[in-house]
C-alpha positions in Angstrom: -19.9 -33.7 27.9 -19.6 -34.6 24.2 -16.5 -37.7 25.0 -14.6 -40.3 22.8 -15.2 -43.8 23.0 -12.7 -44.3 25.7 -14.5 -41.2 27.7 -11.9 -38.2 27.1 -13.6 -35.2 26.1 -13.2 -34.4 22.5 -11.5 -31.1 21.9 -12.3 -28.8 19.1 -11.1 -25.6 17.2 -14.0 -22.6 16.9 -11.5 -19.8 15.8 -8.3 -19.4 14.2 -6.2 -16.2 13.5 -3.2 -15.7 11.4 -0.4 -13.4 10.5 1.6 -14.8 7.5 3.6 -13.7 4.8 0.8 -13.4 2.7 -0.1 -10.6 5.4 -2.3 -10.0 8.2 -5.8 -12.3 8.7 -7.0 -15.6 7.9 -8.6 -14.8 5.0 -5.4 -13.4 3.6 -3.7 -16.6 4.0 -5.9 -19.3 3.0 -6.7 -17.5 -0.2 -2.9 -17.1 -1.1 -2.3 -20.8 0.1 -4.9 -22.4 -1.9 -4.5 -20.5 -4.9 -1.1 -21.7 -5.4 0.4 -18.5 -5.0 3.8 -18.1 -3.1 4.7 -15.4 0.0 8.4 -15.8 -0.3 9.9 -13.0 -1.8 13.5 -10.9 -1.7 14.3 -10.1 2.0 13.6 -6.5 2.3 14.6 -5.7 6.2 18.1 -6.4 5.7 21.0 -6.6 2.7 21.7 -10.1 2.3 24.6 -9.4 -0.1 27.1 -10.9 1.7 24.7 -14.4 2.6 24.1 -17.3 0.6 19.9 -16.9 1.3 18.1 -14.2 -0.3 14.6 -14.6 -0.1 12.1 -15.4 2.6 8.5 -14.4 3.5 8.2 -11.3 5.6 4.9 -10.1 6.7 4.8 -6.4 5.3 3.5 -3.3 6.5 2.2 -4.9 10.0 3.5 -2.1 13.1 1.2 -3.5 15.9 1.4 -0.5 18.2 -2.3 0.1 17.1 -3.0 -2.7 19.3 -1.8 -1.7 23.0 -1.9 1.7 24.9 1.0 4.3 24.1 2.3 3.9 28.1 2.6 -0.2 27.3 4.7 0.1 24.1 7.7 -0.5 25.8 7.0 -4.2 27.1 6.2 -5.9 23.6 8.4 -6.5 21.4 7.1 -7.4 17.8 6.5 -10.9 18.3 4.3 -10.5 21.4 2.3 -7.7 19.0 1.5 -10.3 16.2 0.3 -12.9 18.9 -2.3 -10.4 20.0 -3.2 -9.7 16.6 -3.5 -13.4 16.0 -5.3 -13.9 18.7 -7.9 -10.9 18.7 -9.0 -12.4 15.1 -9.2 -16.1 16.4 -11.2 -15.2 19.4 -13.6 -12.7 17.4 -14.2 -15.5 15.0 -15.0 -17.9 17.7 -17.6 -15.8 18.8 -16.0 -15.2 22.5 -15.7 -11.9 24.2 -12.5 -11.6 25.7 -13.9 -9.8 28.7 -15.7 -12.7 30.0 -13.4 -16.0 28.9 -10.8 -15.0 31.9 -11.9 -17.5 34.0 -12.2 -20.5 32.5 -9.6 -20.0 29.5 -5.5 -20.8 29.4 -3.1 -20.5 26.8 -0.2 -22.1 25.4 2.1 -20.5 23.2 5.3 -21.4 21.2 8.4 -19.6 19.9 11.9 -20.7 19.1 13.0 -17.6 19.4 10.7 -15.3 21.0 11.5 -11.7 21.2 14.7 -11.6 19.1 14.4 -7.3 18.2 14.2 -6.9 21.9 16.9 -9.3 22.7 19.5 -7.6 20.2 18.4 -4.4 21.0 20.0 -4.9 25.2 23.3 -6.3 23.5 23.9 -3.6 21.3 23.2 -1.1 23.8 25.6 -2.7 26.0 28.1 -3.3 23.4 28.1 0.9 22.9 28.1 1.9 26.1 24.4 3.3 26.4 21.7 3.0 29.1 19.5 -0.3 29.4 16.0 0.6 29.2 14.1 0.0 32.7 11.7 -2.9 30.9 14.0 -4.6 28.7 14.0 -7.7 31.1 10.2 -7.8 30.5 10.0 -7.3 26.8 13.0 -9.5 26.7 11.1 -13.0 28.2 11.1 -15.7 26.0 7.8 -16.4 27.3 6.8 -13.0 26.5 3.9 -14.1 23.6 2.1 -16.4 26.4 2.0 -13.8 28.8 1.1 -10.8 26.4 -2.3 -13.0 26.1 -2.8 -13.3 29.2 -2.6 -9.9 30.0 -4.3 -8.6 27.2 -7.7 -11.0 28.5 -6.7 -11.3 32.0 -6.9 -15.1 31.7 -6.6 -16.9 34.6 -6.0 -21.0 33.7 -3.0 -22.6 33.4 -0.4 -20.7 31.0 2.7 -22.1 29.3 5.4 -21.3 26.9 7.1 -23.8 24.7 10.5 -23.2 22.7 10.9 -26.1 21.4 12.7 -25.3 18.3 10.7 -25.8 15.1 8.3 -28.2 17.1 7.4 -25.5 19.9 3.4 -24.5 18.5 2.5 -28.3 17.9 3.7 -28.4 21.7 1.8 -25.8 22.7 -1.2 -27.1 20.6 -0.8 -30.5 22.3 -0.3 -29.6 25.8 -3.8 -27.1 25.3 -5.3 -30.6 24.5 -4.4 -33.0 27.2 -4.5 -30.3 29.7 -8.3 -29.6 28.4 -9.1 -33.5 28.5 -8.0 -33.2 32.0 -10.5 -30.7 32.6 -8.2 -27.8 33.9 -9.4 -25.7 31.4 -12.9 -25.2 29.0 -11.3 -22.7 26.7 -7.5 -22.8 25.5 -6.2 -19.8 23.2 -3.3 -22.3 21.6 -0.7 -21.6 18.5 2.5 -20.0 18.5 4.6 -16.7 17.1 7.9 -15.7 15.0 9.1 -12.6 14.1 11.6 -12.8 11.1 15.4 -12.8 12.3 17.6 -10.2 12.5 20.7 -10.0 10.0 22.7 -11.6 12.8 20.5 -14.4 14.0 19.6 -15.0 9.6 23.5 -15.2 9.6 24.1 -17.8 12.0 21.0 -19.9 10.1 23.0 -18.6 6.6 26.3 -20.2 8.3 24.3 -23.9 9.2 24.0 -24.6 5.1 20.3 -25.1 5.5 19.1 -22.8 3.9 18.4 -22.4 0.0 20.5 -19.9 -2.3 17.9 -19.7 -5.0 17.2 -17.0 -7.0 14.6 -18.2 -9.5 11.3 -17.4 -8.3 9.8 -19.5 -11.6 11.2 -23.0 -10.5 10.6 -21.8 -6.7 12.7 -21.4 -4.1 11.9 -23.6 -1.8 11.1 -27.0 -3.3 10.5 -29.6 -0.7 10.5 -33.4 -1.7 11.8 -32.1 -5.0 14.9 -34.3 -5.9 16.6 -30.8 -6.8 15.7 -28.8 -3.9 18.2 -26.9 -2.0 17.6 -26.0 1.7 14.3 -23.5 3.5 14.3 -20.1 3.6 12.5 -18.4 6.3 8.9 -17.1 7.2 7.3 -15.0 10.2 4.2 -15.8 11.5 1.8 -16.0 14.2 -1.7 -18.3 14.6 -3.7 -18.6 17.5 -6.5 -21.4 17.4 -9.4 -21.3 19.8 -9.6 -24.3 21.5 -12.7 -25.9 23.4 -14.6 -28.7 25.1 -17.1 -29.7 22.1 -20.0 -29.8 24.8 -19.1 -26.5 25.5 -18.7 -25.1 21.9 -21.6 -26.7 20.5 -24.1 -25.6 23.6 -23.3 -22.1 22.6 -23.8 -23.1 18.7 -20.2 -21.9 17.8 -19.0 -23.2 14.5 -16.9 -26.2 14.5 -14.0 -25.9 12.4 -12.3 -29.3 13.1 -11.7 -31.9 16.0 -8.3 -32.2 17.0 -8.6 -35.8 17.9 -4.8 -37.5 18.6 -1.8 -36.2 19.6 1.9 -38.0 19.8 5.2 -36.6 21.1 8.0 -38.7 21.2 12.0 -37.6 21.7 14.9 -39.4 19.5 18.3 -37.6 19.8 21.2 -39.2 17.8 22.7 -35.5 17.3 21.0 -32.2 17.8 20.5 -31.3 14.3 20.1 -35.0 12.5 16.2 -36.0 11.9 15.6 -39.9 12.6 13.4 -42.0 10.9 12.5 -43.7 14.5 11.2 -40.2 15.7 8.8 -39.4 13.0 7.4 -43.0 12.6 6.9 -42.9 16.5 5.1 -39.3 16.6 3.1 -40.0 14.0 2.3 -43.8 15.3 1.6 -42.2 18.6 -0.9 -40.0 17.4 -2.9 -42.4 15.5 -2.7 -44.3 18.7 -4.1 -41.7 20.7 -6.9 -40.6 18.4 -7.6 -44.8 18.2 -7.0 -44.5 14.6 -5.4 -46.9 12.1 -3.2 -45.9 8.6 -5.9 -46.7 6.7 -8.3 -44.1 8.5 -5.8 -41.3 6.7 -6.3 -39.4 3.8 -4.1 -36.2 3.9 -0.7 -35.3 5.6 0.7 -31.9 6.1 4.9 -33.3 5.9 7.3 -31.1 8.0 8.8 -30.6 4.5 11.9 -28.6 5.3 13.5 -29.2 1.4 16.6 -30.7 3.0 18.1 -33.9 1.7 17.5 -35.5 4.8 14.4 -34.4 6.1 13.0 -35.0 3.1 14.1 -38.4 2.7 13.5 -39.9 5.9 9.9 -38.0 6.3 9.0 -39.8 2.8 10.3 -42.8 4.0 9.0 -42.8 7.4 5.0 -42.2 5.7 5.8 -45.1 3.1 6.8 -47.3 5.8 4.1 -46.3 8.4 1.0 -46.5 5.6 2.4 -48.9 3.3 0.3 -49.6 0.2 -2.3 -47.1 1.3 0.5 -44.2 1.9 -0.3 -44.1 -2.4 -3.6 -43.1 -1.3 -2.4 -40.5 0.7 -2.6 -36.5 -0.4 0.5 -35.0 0.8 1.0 -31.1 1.1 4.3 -29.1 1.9 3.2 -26.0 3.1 6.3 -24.4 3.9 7.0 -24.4 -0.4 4.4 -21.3 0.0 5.1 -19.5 3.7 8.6 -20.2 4.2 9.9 -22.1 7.3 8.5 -20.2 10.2 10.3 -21.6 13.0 8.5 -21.5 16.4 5.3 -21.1 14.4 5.0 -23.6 11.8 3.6 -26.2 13.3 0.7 -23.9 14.6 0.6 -22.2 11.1 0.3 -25.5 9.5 -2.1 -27.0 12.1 -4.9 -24.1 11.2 -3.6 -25.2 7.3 -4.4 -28.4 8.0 -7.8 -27.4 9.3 -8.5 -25.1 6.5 -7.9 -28.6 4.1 -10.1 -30.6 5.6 -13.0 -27.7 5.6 -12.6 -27.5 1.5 -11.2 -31.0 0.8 -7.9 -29.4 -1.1 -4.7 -30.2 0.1 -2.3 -27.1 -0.9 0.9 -27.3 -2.1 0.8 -31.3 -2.7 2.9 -33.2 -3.5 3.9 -36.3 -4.1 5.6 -39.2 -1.9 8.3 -40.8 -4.8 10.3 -36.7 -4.6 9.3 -36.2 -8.3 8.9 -32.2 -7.6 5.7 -29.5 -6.7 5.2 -28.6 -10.6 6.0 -25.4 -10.8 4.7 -22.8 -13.0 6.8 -20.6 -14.9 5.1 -17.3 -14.2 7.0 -17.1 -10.9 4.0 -17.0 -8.2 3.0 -21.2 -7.7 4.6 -22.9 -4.8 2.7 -26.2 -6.0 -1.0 -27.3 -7.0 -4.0 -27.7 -5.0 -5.1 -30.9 -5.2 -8.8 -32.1 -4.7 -9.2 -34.5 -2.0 -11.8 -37.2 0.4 -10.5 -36.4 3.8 -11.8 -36.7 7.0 -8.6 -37.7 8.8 -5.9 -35.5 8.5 -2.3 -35.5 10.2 0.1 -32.4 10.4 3.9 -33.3 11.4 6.8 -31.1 13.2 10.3 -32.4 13.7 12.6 -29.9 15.3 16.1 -30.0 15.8 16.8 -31.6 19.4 15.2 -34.4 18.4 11.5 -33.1 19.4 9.1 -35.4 17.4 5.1 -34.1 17.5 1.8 -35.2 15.4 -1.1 -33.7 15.4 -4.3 -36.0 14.0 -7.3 -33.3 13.1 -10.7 -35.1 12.2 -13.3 -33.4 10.0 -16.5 -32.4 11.6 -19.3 -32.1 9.2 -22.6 -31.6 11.8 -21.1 -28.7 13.3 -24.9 -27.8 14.4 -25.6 -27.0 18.2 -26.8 -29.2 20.7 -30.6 -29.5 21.2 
């Protein structure tokens, strides 16, 4: 077994798939991502007249009944559908066939909301009076985009789903990872899903003042570290990432796409909602501790970058103070300038992100650590340059409300060539 210095196997990524709202496949995203472009756009699903937020980044034209028989269509709600999508390209990039990974394959999943349609759907049936359908309890689980995998490959390791707010994917991701060290698993299908809200749930967001009221698409509408930006708006997503022993991927000459090599979760809870300064320094310091890095070893960060005043600040803080002189050295991307925030599934969206940067050395959406703004480009469709960078060591933060604090550490793998 291919194992770190301190003998923990080293756990690596073979396959990713993604639904965005740039639309459906990897490919699909990382070309929108690193061109510059933006998928946030007017909200199409519902009127927003009467919010404050008008824009996010839906993922159009995706049904997903394609993707189950016509007798199961009851017990998935959209959600569960664009995990399997997700998860079918990951795994047929990988080069696995789902009929024979069952039984040594888990997965993790995250969600902070997990089947919202479905969820809605049983309360306004009962608030009218009408008949409960016979399988809303199972399309209504919360857990419902972990168990749709397993179902759909019959896996048979350890399954878990996380809903840890913003945070949940990264501690899906992470879990996958120590629980594959352990050796309770040789295959993990890890990531998370979101569906985009319904009017009421975007409401409650629209009543928390988070969220921004932009309509300009040419100075962008979501501007993190920008000192005029003015709240998130929201994105849907799903991304699975094949995980796997590295002795395992590399006997079967499966392409590495990166190592993810550290992982740090750490809890800090002043208030639900208030981000702390002690909890991203920890996460991240925790990371770098488990991957037995040092600052100096990093050269790109993908920030949690949320566009609020205080994420923002303390996040830019907490990376000046953790790197010091070498945080100038730094390239710093805010993804979510491009996708929108995408709740459950950010941090797995931005995880495959941050593998995709290291593959081409470009850090999307940079910017910069003093707040000085993503240069935007007045013909309305840049969310913020890609930048050129030298990066073998990259991090990717989530900070959640509920004070959940998680850092991923990916390293670049550049012999990605089978063992002899």
């Amino acid at each position: 077994m291919d194992e770190t210095g301190n003998g923990i196997a080293r756990i690596v990524v073979t396959g990713i798939g993604i639904l965005s709202g740039f639309g459906s496949g990897r490919a699909v995203f990382e070309d929108g991502l690193f061109s510059g472009r933006s998928a946030i756009r007017r909200i199409e699903s519902f009127d927003t007249a009467a919010l404050n937020c008008h824009f996010g980044a839906e993922l159009a034209g995706f049904d997903g009944q394609y993707l189950i028989p016509r007798s199961e269509r009851s017990l998935y709600d959209r959600v569960s559908l664009m995990a399997m999508a997700a998860a079918d390209e990951a795994l047929e990039q990988a080069g696995l066939d789902p009929a024979e990974i069952g039984p040594v394959t888990g997965v993790m999943m995250g969600s902070a909301f997990g089947p919202g349609a479905a969820i809605q759907d049983s309360v306004l049936r009962i608030s009218q009076n009408q008949r409960i359908r016979p399988t809303s309890i199972v399309k209504m689980m919360l857990s419902s985009p972990t168990a749709a995998l397993c179902a759909r490959y019959r896996l048979q390791r350890d399954s878990q789903a996380h809903v840890t707010a913003c945070a949940a994917s990264a501690h899906a991701i992470a879990q996958a990872v120590q629980a594959m060290r352990r050796g309770e698993m040789e295959i993990c299908l890890a990531g998370g899903a979101e569906a985009f809200p319904s009017f009421e749930l975007f409401s409650a967001w629209n009543a928390l003042s988070v969220m921004s009221p932009d309509t300009d698409p040419s100075v962008g509408i979501m501007r993190p570290f920008s000192t005029d930006r003015s709240g998130f708006v929201i994105g849907e997503a799903a991304a699975v990432l094949v995980l796997e022993r590295e002795d395992r991927a590399r006997a079967r000459g499966a392409e590495i796409m990166a190592e993810i090599c550290g992982v740090g979760a750490v809890s800090d809870t002043p208030t639900l909602t208030k981000p702390t300064f002690r909890g991203m320094v920890g996460a991240m310091q925790a990371a770098l501790d488990d991957a037995g890095l040092i600052p100096a070893d990093i050269r790109h960060i993908n920030a949690h970058g949320t566009a609020t005043e205080l994420n923002d600040a303390i996040e830019s803080e907490a990376i000046n103070q953790l790197f010091g002189t070498h945080a100038g050295e730094i390239r710093v991307s805010a993804c979510k300038s491009a996708i929108g925030h995408c709740m459950g599934a950010a941090s797995a969206i931005e995880s495959a992100a941050t593998v995709f940067a290291l593959q081409r050395q470009q850090a999307p959406c940079a910017i910069d650590l003093l707040g000085n703004g993503s240069n935007p480009d007045p013909d309305g469709e840049r969310s913020g340059r890609t930048s050129a960078m030298q990066a073998d060591i990259a991090l990717s933060n989530s900070f959640a409300f509920g004070g959940h604090y998680l850092t991923l550490a990916f390293r670049r793998i550049a012999d990605a060539r089978p063992l002899p």
